[in-house]
C-alpha positions in Angstrom: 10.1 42.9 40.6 12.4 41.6 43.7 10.7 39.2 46.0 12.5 40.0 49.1 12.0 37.7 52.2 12.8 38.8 55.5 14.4 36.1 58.3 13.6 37.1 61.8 15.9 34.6 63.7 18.2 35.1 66.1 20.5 32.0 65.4 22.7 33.3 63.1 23.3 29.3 61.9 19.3 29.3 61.0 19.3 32.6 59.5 22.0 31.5 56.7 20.4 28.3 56.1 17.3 29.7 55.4 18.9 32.5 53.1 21.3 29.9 51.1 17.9 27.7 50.3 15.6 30.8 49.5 18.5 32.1 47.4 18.6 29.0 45.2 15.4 29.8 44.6 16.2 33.0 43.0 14.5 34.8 46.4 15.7 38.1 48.1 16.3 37.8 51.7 16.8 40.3 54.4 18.0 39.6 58.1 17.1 40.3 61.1 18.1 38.8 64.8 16.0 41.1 67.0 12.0 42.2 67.0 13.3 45.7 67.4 16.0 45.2 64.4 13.1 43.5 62.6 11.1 46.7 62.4 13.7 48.7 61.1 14.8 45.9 58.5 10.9 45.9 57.5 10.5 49.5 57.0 13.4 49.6 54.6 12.8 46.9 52.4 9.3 46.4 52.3 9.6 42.5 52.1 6.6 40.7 51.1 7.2 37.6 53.5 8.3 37.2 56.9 10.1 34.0 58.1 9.4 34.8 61.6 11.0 32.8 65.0 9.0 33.3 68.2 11.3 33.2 70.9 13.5 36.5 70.2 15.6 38.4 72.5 13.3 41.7 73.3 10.6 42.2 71.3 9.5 38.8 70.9 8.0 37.2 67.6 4.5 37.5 69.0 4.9 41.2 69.9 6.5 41.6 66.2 3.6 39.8 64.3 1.0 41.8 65.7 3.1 45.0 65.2 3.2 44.2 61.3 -0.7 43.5 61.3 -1.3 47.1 62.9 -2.6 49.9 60.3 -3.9 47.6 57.7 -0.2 45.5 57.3 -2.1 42.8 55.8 -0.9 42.3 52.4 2.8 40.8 54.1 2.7 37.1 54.5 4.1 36.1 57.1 5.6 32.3 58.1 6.3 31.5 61.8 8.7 29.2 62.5 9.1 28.2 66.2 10.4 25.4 68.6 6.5 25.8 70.0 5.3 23.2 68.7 2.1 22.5 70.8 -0.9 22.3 68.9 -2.3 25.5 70.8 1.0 27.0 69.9 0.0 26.9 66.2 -3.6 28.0 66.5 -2.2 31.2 68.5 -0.3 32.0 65.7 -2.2 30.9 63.0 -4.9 33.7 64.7 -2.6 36.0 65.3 -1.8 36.2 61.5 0.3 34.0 60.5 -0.4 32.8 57.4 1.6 29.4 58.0 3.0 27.9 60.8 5.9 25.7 61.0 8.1 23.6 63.9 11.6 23.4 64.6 13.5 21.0 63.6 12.5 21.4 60.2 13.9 20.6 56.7 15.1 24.0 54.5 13.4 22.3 51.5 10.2 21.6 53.1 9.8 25.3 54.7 11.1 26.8 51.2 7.8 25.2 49.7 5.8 26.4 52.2 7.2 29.8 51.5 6.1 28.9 47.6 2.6 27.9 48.4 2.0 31.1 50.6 3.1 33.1 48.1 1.1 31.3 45.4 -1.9 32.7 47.2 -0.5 36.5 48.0 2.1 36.7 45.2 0.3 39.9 43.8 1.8 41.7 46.6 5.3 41.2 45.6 4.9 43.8 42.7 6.8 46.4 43.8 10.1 48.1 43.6 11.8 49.3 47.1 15.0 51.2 47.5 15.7 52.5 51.2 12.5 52.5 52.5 10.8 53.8 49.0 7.8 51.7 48.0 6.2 52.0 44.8 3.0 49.1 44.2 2.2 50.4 40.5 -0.5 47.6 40.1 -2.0 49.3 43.5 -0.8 53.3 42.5 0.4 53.7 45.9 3.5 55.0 47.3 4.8 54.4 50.8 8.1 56.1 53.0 8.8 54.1 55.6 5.2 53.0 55.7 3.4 56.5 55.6 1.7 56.6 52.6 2.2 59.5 50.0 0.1 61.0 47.9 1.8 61.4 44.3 -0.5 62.6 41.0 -0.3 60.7 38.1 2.9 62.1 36.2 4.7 62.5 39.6 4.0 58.4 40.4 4.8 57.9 36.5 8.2 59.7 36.7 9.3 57.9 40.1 8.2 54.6 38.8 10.0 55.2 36.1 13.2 56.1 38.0 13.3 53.4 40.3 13.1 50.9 37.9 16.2 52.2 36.2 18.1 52.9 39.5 21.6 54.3 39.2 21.6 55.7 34.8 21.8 58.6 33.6 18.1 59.8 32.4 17.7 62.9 30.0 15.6 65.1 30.2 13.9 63.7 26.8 13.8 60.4 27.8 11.3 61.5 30.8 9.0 63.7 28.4 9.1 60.3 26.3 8.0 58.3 29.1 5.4 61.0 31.0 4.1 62.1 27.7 4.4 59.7 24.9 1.9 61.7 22.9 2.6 64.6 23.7 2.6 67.7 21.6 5.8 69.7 20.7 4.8 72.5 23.5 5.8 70.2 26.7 9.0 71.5 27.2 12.3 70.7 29.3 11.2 72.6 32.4 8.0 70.8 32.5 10.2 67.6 33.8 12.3 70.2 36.2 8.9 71.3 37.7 7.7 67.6 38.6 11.0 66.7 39.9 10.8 69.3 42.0 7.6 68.6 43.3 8.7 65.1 43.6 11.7 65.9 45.5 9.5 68.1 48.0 7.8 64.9 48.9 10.5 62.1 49.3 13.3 64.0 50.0 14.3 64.3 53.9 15.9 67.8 52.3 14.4 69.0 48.9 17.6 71.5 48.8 20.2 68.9 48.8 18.3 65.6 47.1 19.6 62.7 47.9 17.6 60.2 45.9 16.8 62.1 42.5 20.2 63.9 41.7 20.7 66.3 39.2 23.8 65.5 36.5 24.6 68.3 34.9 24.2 69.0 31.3 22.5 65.3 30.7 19.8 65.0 33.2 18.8 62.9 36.3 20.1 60.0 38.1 17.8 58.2 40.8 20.4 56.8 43.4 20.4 54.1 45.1 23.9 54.0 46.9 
């Protein structure tokens, strides 16, 4: 499962520190230098950490920490890091729902173990597979578009997990029935997969007609794209 970190900074020079040091540490990081990029950054990837400046051009880090909170956002982590350094600075944030605070200057190494020890605590949360603003949590069985939740039943939340976490292959037909129906007897046939596809598609597809996620290859099966 990818632990992707998003960097809300708007100093380009901070942003790539932070991503060299996290990426050492086998992290994935995405970037953003805006509050208003930030939300679009955080409804694609689904990161399960925010490093999160204060002072931001528009929507300001503030502004962008309570937006994440809204609608039950809880399970995100999120680390502010911020040239406020006053001690009333840090209980505003902390209460605001940060679940670390931290003060420019800083040193990458010390902030990376910060980010370690927060996600020591809400690690769980990091179990899940995201592609384009597709989020599957299988230890939670839910599924989320952008953040709206969808509702999936059990061979239809089976069959994505299983194509997302083999992104990009080929995938027979038989290989599916294998997966959704391991015991299955010899009367589940081909068109059974064709029928939950279909359903599927009707749910995260912007355009069922013309899939772009769950592609059809002819003659050998279907390919869950990524690119």
């Amino acid at each position: 499962m990818k632990r992707t970190i998003l960097i809300v900074e708007d100093d380009k020079m901070i942003r790539q520190l932070v991503a060299l040091y996290l990426h050492k540490e086998g992290y994935e990081t995405v970037e953003a230098s805006d509050g208003e990029e930030a939300k679009q950054v955080f409804l694609t990837h689904h990161p399960c950490l925010v490093i999160l400046d204060l002072m931001l051009p528009g929507v300001s880090g503030e502004e962008f920490c309570e937006w994440i909170r809204e609608q039950e956002r809880n399970e995100v982590s999120i680390v502010m890091l911020s040239a406020k350094a006053k001690t009333s600075d840090k209980i505003t944030g902390l209460r605001m729902g940060a679940d670390d605070y931290i003060t420019k200057p800083f040193d990458p190494d010390e902030l990376v173990a910060h980010v370690e020890a927060v996600l020591r605590r809400t690690g769980q949360f990091c179990h899940k597979v995201v592609y384009d603003g597709l989020c599957i949590k299988p230890r939670k069985g839910e599924v989320l578009l952008y953040e709206k939740a969808i509702s999936l039943t059990k061979y239809e939340f089976n069959l994505l997990y299983y194509f997302m976490v083999n992104p990009d292959m080929v995938l027979s037909r038989d290989q599916l029935l294998q997966n959704l129906y391991p015991l299955a007897e010899q009367n589940v046939l081909d068109r059974t997969i064709d029928a939950h596809v279909k359903k599927l598609r009707e749910k995260i597809e912007t355009d069922p007609t013309d899939p772009k996620r769950i592609q059809t290859v002819r003659g050998m099966g279907y390919k869950f794209v990524t690119e």
